[in-house]
C-alpha positions as CSV (number, residue, x, y, z in Angstrom):
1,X,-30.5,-78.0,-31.5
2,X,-31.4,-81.8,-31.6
3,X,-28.0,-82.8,-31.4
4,X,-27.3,-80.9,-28.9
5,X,-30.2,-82.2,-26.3
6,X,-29.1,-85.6,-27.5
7,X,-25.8,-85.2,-26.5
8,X,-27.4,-83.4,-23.1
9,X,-29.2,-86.1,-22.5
10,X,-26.5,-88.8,-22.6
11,X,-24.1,-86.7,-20.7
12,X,-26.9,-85.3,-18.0
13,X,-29.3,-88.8,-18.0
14,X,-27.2,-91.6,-19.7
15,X,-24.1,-90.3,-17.3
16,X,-21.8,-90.4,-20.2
17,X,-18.2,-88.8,-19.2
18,X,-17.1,-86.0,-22.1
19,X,-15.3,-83.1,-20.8
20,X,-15.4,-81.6,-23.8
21,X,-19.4,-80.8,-23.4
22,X,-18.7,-79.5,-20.3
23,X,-15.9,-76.9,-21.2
24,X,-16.2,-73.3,-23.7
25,X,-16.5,-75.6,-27.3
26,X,-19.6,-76.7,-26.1
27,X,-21.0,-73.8,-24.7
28,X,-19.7,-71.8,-28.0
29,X,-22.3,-74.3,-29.2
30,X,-25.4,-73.8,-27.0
31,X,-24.6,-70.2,-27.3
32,X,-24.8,-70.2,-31.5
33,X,-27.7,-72.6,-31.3
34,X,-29.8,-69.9,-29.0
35,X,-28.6,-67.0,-31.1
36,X,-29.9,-67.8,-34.4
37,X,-32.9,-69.5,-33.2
38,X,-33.8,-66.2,-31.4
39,X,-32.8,-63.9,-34.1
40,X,-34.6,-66.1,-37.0
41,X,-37.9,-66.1,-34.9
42,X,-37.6,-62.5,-35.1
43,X,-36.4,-62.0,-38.9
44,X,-39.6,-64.2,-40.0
45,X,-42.4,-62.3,-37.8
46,X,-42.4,-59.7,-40.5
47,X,-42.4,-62.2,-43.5
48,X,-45.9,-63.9,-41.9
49,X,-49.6,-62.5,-40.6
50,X,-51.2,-62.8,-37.0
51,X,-47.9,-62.7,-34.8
52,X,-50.0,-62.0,-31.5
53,X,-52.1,-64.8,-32.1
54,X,-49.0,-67.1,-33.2
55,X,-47.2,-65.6,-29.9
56,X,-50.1,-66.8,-27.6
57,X,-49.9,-70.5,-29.5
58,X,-45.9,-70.5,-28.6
59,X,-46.5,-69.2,-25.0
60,X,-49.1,-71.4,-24.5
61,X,-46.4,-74.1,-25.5
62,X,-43.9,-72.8,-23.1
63,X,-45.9,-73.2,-20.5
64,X,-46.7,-76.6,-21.4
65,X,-43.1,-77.0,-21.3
66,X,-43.2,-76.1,-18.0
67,X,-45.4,-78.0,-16.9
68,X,-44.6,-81.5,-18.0
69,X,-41.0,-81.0,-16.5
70,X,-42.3,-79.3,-12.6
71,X,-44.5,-82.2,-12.5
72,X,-42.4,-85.2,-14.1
73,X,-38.9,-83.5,-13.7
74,X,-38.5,-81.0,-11.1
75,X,-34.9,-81.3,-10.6
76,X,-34.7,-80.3,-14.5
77,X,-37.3,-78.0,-14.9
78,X,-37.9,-75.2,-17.5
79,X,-39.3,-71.8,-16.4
80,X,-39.2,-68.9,-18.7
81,X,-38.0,-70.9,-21.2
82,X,-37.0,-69.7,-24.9
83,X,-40.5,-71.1,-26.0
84,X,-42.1,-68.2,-23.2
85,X,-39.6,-66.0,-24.6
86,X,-40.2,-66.5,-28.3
87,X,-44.1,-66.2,-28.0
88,X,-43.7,-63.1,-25.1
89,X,-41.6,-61.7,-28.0
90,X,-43.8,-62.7,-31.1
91,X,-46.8,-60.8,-28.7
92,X,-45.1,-57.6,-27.7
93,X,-43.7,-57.0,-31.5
94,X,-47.3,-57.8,-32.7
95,X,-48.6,-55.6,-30.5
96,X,-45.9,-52.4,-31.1
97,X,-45.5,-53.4,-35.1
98,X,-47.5,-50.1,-36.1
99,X,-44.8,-48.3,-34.5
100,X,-41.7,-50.2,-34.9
101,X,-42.5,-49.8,-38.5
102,X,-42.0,-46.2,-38.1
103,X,-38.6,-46.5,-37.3
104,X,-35.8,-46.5,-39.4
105,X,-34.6,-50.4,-40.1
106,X,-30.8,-49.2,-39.8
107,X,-31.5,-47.4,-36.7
108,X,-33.4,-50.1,-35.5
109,X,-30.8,-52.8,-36.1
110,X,-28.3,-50.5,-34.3
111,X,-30.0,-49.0,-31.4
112,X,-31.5,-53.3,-31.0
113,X,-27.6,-54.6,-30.8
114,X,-26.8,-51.6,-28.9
115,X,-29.8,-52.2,-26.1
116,X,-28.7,-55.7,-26.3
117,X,-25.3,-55.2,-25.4
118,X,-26.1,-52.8,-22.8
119,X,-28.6,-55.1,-20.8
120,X,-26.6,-58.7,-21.5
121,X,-25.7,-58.9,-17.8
122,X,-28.9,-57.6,-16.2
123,X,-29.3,-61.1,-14.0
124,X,-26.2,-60.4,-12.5
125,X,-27.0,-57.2,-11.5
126,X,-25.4,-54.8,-13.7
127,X,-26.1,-52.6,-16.8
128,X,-23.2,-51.7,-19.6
129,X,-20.8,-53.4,-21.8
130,X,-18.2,-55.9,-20.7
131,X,-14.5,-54.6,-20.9
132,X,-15.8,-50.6,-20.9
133,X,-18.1,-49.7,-18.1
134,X,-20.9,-51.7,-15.5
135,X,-23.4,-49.9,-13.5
136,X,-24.7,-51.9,-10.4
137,X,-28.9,-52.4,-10.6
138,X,-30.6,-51.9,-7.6
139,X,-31.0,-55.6,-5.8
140,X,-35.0,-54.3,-4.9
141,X,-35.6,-55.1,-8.4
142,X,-34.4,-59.1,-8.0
143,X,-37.6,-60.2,-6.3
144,X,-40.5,-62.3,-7.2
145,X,-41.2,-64.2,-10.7
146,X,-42.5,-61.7,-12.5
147,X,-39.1,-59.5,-12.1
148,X,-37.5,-62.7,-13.4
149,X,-39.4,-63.2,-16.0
150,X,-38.2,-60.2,-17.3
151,X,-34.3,-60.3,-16.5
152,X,-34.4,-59.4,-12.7
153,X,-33.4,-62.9,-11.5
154,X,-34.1,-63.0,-8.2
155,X,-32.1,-65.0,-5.4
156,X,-32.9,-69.4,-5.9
157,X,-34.3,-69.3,-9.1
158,X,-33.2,-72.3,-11.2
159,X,-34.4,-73.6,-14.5
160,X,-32.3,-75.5,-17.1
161,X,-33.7,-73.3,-19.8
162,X,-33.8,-69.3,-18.8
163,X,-34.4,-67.1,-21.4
164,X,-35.9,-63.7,-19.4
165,X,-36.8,-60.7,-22.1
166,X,-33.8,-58.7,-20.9
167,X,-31.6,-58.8,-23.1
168,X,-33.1,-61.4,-25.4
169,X,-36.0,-59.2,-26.7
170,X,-33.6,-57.0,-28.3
171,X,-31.5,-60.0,-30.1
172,X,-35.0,-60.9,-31.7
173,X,-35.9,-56.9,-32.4
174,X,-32.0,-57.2,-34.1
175,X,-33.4,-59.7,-36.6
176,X,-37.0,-58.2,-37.1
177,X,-35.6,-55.6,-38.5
178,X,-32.9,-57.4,-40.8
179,X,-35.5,-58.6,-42.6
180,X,-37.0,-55.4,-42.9
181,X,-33.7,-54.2,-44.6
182,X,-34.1,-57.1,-46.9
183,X,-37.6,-56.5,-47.7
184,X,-36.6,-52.7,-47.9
185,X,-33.4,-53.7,-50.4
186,X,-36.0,-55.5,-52.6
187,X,-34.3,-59.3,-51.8
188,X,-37.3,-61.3,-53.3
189,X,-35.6,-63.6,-55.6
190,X,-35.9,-67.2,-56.3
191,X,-33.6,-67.8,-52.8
192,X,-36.4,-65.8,-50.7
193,X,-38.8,-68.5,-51.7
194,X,-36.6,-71.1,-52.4
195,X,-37.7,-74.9,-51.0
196,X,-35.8,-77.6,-49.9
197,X,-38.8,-80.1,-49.2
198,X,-37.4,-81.8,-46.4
199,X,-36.1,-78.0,-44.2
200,X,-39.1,-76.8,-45.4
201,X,-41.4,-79.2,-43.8
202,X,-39.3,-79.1,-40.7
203,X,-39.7,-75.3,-40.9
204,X,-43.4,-75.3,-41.3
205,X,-43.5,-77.8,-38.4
206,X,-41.1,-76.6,-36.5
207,X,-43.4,-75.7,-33.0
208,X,-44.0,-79.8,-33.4
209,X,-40.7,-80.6,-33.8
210,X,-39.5,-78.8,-31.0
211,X,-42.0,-80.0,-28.3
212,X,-41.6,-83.8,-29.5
213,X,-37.8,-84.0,-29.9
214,X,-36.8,-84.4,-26.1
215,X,-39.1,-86.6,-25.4
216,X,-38.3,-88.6,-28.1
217,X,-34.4,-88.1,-27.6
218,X,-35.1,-88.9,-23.4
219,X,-37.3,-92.8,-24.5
220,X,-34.6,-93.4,-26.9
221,X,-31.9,-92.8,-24.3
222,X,-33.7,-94.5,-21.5
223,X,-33.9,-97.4,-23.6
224,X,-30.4,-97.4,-25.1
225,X,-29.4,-97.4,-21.2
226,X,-31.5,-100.7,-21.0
227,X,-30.3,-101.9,-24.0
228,X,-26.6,-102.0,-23.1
């Protein structure tokens, strides 16, 4: 994820010409980096305590997010960003956990990647899976922010960063309850725990890391540009 907001930022700030970052290798890329970041979140709510209160600390740093770049960066700016999803999600799971334990973990998986494949194209209007069928949404539901927030993108809306909860709420459900099949298929050995110092401190920091490394990346760049 670093390296890929570094090499955003000297493509997008810098103006560096690479056609390569702008064709499907690179959005292959972004894509994987989302995916697992989304689907990790969700594997390791069940492995810690307090989600709902660790979901308000990441929405309160998505909004943040948001913040800084309407005011500084307006022509770049994040709204509903995967920080807002990530805590939205951490809140909602929190919050239904009693009875998402209930259900089976297989069934859960399935019916997850299943609801996530149905709702993938939701901000452009349609329900159903690409290549087999599409149902048209009603275009009454694509208005206002709250309606984007949750996948209904209504007409305008930009943001360099748009994670709504349709259909990424299931991708994170998808991984909640893979690591309730782990936990269920007793995988508790010395890799569960296992420590590598230095991913581990990035791990336990990882909110940090995440708010501080563009704005680290964006000085370094800025200067590099004044460097040479």
């Amino acid at each position: 994820m670093i390296l890929y907001h570094a090499a955003w930022d000297a493509v997008f700030i810098a103006g560096m010409e690479w056609e390569w970052y702008h064709g499907t290798g690179a959005f292959i890329w972004q894509q994987s980096i989302c995916w697992t970041f989304i689907i990790l979140s969700g594997f390791c709510l069940p492995l810690g305590r307090h989600p709902v209160r660790r979901g308000i600390e990441v929405f309160g740093a998505g909004l943040l997010v948001t913040a800084v770049t309407v005011i500084f960066m307006p022509e770049n700016r994040v709204v509903f960003g995967v920080l807002t999803l990530l805590g939205s999600c951490m809140i909602l799971t929190g919050l239904l956990n009693r009875l998402l334990r209930k259900v089976p973990s297989g069934v859960g998986l399935l019916g997850s990647i299943l609801l996530f494949w149905l709702t993938r194209w939701v901000s452009d209007g349609m329900i159903g899976i690409k290549g087999i069928f599409f149902l048209p949404l009603p275009q009454l539901l694509y208005k206002g922010l709250g309606m984007t927030f949750l996948g209904f993108t209504e007409p305008g809306f930009m943001s360099t960063d748009y994670f709504p909860m349709l259909p990424w709420y299931f991708l994170f459900l998808a991984g909640y309850f893979v690591c309730r099949i782990c936990q269920r298929m007793g995988f508790r050995g010395r890799w569960w725990t296992w420590n590598i110092p230095p991913f581990g401190w990035m791990g336990r920091h990882s909110l940090v890391i995440y708010l501080l490394h563009q704005p680290v990346l964006y000085l370094l760049t800025v200067a590099a540009e004044w460097i040479f």
